[in-house]
LOVOFI-458056 format. One record per residue: x, y, z of N, C-alpha, C, O in turn. Coordinates in steps of 0.02 Angstrom, whole numbers, plus 50000, padded with zeros to 5 digits. Layout:
BEGIN
XYZXYZXYZXYZ;...
END
This chain:
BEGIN
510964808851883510314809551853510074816851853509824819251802;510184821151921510124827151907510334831051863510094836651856;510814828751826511334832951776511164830851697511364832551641;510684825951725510474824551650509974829651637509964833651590;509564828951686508754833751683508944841551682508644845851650;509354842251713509864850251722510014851651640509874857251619;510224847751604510554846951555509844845851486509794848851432;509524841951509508974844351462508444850751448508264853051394;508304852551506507944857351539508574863451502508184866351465;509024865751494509334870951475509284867751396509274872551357;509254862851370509414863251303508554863651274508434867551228;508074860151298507624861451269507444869651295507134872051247;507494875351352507634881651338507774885451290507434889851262;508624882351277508764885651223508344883451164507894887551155;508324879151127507934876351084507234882851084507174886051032;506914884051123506244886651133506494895051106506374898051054;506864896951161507104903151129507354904251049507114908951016;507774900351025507804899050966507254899350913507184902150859;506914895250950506134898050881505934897450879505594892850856;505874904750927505314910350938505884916850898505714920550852;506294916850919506874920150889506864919450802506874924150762;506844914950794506964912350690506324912350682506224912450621;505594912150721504964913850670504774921050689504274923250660;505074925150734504994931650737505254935750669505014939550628;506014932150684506474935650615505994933450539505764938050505;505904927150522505684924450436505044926950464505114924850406;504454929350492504014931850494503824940250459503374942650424;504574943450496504424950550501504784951750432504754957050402;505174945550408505594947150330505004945250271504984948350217;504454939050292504154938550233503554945050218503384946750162;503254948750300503164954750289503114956750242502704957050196;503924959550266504164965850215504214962250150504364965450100;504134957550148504464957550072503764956150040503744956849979;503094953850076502464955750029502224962050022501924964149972;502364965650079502364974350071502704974949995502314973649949;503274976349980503864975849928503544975749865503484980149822;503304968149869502694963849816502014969949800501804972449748;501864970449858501154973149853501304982049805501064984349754;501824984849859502004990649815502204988449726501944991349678;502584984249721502864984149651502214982949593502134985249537;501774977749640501204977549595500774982449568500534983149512;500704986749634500284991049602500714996649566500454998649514;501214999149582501805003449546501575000449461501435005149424;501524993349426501554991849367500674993449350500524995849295;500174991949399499584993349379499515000749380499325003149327;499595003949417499965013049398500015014449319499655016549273;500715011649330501055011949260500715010349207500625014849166;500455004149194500165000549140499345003149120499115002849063;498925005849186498425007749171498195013649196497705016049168;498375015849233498155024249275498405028849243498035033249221;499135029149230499515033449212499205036149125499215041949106;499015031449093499125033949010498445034749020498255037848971;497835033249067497085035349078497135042349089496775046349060;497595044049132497615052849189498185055749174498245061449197;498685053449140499085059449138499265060349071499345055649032;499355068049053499425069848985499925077349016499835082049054;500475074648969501205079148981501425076949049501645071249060;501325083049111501775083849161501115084849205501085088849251;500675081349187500065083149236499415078349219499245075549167;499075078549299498475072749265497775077749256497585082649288;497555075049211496855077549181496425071549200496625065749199;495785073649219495265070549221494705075749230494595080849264;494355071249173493705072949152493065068649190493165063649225;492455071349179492015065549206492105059049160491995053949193;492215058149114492295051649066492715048749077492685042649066;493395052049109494005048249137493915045749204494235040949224;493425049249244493145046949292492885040949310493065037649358;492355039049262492145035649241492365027349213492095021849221;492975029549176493335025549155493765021549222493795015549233;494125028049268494535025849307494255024449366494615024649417;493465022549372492945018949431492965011149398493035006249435;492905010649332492695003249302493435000949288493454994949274;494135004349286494585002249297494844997149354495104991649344;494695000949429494764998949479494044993949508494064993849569;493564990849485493184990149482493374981649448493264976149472;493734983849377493924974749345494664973249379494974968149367;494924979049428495464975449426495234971849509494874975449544;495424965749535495194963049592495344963749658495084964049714;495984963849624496604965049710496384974249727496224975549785;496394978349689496224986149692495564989149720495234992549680;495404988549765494654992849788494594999049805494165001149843;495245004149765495195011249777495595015249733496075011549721;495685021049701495975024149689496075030449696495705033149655;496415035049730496305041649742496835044949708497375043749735;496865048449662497325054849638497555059249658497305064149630;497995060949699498355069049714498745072449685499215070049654;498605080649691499215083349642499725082749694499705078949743;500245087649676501005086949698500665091949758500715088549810;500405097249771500145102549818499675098649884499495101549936;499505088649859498975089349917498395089049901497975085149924;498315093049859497455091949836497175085449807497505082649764;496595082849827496315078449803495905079149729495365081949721;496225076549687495975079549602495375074649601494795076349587;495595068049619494815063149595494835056649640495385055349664;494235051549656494225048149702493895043749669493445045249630;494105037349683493405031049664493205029649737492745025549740;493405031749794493285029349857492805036749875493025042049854;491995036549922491955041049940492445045349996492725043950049;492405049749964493115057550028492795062449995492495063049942;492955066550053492605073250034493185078249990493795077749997;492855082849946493405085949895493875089749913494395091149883;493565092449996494435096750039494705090250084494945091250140;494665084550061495225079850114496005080650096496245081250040;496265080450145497045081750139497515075250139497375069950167;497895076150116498365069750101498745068050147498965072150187;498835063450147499135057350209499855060250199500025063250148;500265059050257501005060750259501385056250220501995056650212;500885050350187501335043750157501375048250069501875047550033;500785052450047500565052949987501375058349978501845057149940;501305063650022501785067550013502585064349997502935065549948;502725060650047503385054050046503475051549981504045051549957;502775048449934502875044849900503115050949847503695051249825;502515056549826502765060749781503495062549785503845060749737;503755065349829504645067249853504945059449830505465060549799;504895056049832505465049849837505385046049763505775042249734;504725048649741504425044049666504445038149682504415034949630;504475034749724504605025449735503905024149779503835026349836;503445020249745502945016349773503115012549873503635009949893;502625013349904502595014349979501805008349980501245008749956;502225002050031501545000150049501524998550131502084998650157;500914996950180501084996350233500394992450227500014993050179;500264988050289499504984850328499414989550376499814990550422;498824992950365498524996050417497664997650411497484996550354;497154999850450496604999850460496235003750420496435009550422;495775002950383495515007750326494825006150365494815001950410;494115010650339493605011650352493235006350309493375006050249;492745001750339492314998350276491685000450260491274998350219;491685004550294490905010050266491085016950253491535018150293;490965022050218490885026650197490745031850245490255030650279;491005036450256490685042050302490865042850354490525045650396;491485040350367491705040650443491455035050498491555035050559;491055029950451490945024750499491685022850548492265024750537;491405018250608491765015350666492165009550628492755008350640;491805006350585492074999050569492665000850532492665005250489;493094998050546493764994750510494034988950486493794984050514;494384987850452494694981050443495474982850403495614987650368;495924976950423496614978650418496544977250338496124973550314;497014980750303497224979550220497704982350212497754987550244;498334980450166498844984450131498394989250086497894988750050;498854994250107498805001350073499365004650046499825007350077;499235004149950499995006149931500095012249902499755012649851;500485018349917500225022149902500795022349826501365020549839;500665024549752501225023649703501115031749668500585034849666;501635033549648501805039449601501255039849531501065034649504;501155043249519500865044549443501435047449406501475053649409;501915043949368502555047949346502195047549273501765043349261;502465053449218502405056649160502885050249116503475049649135;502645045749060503245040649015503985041949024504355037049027;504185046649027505085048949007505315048949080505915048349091;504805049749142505135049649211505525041249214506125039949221;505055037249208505305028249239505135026049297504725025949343;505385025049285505535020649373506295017949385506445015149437;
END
């Protein structure tokens, strides 16, 4: 009888280790693969609506009217509650999010420009303006502004 209970006691163990093991793994894969999702989406909302708003040739222009445009852009689109523009140097050209006009670009913005391939991650953004305390977790994707003839 001991060797039964010996014998269950190690198999329901293993069993336990097991999965915790297989929902660690399909956990940390479905992740990444809505990260993946989240980048590709916005990479096509980029594409389909930012890009032919702000860029003309090999560079983005904005005006206050494009400004304008590209606040009520991000504004109808639902999933999107921000858009920020950088040139290739770093500089912040235009914002629908308040930032101040010398804020410097994230080490992700630089990555994305060098690699041209859309970057998303979950991490903590501000829900008030100004350097408030409050946070809350959201994917944040950061995507290329490429010129028509670049691609993807």
């Amino acid at each position: 009888m001991a060797l039964l209970w010996t014998f269950l006691l190690a198999s329901a163990a293993i069993l336990t280790v097991g999965a915790v093991v297989l929902s660690s793994v399909l956990s940390s894969s479905l992740r990444e693969q809505a990260l993946a999702d989240s980048a590709r989406d916005v990479s096509v909302y980029t594409d389909a609506v930012l890009a032919p708003m702000l860029v003309r040739g090999r560079r983005a222009r904005v005006a206050k009217s494009t400004r304008r445009r590209l606040v009520a852009s991000v504004r109808r689109h639902g999933d999107v509650t921000g858009a920020s523009i950088w040139s290739r140097k770093g500089r912040l050209v235009v914002s629908t999010l308040s930032r101040r006009k010398a804020a410097r670009a994230a080490k992700e913005v630089s990555a994305v420009l060098r690699s041209r391939k859309p970057y998303a991650e979950v991490t903590q953004v501000p829900t008030r303006p100004g350097g408030s305390q409050r946070t809350q977790r959201a994917v944040v994707v950061w995507s290329p502004l490429l010129p028509k003839k670049a691609g993807r």
